[in-house]
C-alpha positions as CSV (number, residue, x, y, z in Angstrom):
1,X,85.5,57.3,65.7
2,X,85.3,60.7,65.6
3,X,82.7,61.2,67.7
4,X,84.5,59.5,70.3
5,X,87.2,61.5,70.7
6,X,85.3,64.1,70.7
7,X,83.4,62.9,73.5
8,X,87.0,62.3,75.2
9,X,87.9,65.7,74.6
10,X,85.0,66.7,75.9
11,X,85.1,64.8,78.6
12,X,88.9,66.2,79.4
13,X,87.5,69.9,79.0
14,X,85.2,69.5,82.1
15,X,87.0,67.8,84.2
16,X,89.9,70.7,83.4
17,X,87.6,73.2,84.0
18,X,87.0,71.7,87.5
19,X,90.2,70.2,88.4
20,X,92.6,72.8,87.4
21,X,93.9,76.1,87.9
22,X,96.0,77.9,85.6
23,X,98.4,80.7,86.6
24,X,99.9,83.2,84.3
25,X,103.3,82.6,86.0
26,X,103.3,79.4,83.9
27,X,102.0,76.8,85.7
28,X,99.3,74.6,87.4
29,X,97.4,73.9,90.0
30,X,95.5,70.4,90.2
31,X,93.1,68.8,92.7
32,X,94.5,65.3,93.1
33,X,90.8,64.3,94.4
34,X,89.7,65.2,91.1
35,X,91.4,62.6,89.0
36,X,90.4,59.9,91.5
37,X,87.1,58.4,90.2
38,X,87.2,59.9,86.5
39,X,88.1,57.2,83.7
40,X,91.9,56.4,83.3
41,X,91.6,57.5,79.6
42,X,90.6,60.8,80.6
43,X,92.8,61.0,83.3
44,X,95.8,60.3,80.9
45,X,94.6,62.9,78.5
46,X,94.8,65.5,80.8
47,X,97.5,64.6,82.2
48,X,99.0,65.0,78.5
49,X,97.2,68.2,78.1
50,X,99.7,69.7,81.3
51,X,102.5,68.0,80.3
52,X,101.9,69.7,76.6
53,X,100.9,73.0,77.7
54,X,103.4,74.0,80.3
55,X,105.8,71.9,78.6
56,X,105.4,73.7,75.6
57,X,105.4,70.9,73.3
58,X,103.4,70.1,70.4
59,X,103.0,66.3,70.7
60,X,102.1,64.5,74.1
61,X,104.9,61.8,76.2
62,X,104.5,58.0,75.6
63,X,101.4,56.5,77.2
64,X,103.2,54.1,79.6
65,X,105.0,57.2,80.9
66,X,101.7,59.1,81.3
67,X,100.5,55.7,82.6
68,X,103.0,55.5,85.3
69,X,102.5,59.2,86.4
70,X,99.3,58.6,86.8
71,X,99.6,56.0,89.1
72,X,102.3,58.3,91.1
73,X,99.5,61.0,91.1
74,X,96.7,59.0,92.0
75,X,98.7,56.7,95.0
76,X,100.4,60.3,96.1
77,X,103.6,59.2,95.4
78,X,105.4,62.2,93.8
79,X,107.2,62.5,96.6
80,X,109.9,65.0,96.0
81,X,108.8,65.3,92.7
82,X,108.6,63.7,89.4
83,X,109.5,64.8,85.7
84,X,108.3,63.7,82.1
85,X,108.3,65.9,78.7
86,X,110.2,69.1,80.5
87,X,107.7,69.2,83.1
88,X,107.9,69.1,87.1
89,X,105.0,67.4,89.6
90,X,104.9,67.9,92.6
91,X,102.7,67.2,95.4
92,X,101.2,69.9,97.7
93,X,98.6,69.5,100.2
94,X,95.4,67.8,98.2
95,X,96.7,69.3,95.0
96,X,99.7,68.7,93.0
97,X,101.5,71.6,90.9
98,X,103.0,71.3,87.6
99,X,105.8,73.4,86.5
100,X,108.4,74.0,83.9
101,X,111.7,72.1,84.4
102,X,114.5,74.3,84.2
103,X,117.0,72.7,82.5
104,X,114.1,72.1,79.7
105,X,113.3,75.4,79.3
106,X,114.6,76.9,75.7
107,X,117.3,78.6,74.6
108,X,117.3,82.3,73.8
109,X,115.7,84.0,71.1
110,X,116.9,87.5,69.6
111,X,113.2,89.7,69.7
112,X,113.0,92.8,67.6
113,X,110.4,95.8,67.8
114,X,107.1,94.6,66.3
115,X,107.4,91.2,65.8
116,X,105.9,88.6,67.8
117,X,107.3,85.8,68.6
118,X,106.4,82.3,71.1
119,X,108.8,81.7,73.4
120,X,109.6,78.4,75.0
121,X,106.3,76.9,73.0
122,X,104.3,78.5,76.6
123,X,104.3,82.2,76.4
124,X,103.7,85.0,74.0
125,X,106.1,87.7,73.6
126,X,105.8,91.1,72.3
127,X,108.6,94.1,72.2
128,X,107.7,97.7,70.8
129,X,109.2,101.1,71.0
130,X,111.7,102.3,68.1
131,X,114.1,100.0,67.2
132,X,113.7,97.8,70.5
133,X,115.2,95.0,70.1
134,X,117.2,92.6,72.9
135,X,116.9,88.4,74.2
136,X,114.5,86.8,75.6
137,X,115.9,83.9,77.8
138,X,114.3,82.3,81.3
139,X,114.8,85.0,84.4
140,X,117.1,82.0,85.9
141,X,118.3,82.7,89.0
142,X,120.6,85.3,87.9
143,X,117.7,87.5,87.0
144,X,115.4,86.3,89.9
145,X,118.6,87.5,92.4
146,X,118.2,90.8,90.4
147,X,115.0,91.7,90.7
148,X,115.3,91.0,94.6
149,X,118.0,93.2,94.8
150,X,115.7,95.8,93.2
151,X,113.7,95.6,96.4
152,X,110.6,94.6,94.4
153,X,107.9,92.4,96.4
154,X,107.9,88.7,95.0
155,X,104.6,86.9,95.4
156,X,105.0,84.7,98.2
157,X,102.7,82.0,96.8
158,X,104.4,81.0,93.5
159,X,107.4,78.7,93.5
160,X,110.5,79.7,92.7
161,X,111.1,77.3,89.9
162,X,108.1,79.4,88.0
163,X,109.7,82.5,89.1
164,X,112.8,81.2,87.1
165,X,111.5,79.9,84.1
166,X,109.7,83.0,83.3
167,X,110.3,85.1,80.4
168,X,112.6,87.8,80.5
169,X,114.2,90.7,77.8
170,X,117.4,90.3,78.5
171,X,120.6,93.1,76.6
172,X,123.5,90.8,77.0
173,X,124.1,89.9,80.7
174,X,121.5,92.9,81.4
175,X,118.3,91.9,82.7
176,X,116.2,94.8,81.1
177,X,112.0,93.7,81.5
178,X,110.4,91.0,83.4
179,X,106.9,92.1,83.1
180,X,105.0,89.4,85.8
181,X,107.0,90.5,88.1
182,X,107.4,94.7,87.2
183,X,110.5,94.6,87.0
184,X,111.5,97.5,84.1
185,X,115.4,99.1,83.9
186,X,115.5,102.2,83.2
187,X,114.7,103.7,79.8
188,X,113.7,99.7,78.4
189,X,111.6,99.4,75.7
190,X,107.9,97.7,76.4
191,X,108.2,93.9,76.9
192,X,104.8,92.1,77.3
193,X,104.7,88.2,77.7
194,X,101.4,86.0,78.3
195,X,101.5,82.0,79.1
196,X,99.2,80.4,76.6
197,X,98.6,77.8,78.7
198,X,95.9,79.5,80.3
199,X,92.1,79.0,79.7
């Protein structure tokens, strides 16, 4: 038995390795042609390994719901979009994306100097300087409306919704650091995040 799943895994490795793109903003990009002709089992199991990874969850969603996604992915029906385990698909061209549903992402966590911390189950977070210390929470739209008002560029090819659920230090209603984006207020300490979702 073991053997088998590690052939599975395997299996799901590969066809990751040639079917998707991950971006440090937090999310992924899939080739729907890619889970076409490969076996539903390791279709399902990637399928699990997105939902896990930019979900930020430890355990994968029931099988029938992974079942019926794929089905949606496979017959392009996403339409305006689908959700399952905190995630978002949607459909784009001859890929689909997966991103981080907002209202899934987590709650804020207090970050001192020094210690490091995983935020949201998807990204590393790391704060140093002397007695740093402040929140990391999502950049929401709040935060997003901020940085624009900053005149800093956004990139024009990520979707908002990743722009939102990004990482950001935050001092009270003070957006201080979002470090994807450069955004830095003046005289904040050094905030470094880094999606683990990436391979």
């Amino acid at each position: 038995m073991g053997r088998a799943r590690a052939g599975l895994e395997f299996s799901t490795d590969v066809l990751e390795r040639k079917a998707v793109r991950w971006q440090p903003f937090g999310y992924a990009d899939v080739e729907t042609a890619c889970l076409a002709d490969v076996p539903d089992e390791i279709a399902l199991r990637l399928l699990a390994r997105l939902i896990q990874r930019v979900g930020g969850s430890d355990y994968p969603p029931r099988l029938s719901s992974l079942e019926t996604l794929l089905e949606a992915v496979r017959g392009e029906a996403l339409g305006r979009g689908r959700t399952l385990g905190g995630v978002k698909f949607t459909s784009r061209l001859a890929h689909f994306r997966v991103l981080r549903e907002a209202a899934a992402v987590g709650q804020g966590l207090d970050l001192v100097s020094g210690a490091p911390l995983v935020w949201d189950g998807r990204f590393d977070v790391r704060l140093t300087g002397r007695k740093a210390s402040g929140t990391v929470r999502a950049l929401g739209r709040v935060g997003l409306r901020q940085v624009k008002e900053e005149g800093l560029p956004l990139p024009t090819d990520v979707p908002k919704l990743a722009l939102e659920t990004l990482p950001a230090l935050w001092r009270d209603d003070e957006l201080l650091v979002q470090p994807q984006l450069a955004y830095f207020a003046t005289g904040a300490p050094t905030f470094r995040s880094r999606f683990l979702g990436e391979i």
